[in-house]
N, C-alpha and C positions, 0 to 999 in steps of 0.2 A: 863718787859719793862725797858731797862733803861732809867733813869734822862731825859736824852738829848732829848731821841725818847716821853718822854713825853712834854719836849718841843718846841718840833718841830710840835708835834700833836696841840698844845694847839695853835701856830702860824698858823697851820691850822682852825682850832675850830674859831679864834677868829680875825685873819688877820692882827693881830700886832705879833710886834715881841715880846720876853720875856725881851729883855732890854725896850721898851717903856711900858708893863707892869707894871714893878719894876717899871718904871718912875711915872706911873700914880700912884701905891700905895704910892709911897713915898710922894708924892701932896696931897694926902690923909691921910696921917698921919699915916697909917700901917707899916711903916720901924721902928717905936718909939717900942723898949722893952718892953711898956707895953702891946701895942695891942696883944690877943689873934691869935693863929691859926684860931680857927672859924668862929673870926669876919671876918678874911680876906678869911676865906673860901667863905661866907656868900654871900660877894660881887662879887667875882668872879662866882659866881654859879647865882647869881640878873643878875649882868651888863654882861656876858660871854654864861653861861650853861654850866659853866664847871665842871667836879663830886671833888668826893673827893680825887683820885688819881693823875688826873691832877693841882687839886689846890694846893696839899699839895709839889709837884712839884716846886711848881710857891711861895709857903707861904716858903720853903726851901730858894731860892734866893732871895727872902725879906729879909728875916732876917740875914742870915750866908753870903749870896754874891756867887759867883757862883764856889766857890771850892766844893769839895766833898770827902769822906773821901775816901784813896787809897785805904781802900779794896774793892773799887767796880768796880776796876779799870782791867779788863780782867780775871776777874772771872765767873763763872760761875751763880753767883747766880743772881736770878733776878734782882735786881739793879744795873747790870754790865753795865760799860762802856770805853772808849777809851782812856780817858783823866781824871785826873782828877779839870779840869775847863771845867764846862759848856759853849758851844757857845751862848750866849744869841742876837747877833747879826740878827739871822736870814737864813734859811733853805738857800736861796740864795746865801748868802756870806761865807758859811760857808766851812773850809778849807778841803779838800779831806785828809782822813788820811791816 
């Protein structure tokens, strides 16, 4: 599954988008280098139900922002994708590639 299609799922899962997401970790203080991946696991799996695939998805764009590194970029392997920026705006808005 790539990146995107896990956040596109998770905007499904959870009925915000993955920028209001980010928004609400960062209000919470998970954006800060020292907070762990788990913690922010932790909370998205409390307040969402979301597992550890889609969180670590969602813990990626917390921390590093929504590039992604180009070799996953129309390759074949499982974390393949189109772009290398994630659409964090939302399944809706998001531009037909």
């Amino acid at each position: 599954m790539s990146f995107q299609a896990y956040l596109d799922t998770i905007e499904d899962k959870t009925g915000l988008t993955p920028r209001r997401l980010v928004q609400i970790a960062e209000e919470k203080g998970f954006a800060d280098p020292s907070v762990k991946a788990g913690t922010i696991l932790e909370w998205l799996k409390a307040d969402y139900g979301l597992g550890r695939g889609h969180g670590m998805a969602l813990v990626h764009v917390i921390k590093s922002g929504p590039r992604i590194d180009a070799r996953h970029i129309g390759s074949s392997g499982v974390h393949r994708d189109e772009a290398d920026v994630l659409w964090l705006d939302g399944k809706a808005t998001k531009p037909k590639p």
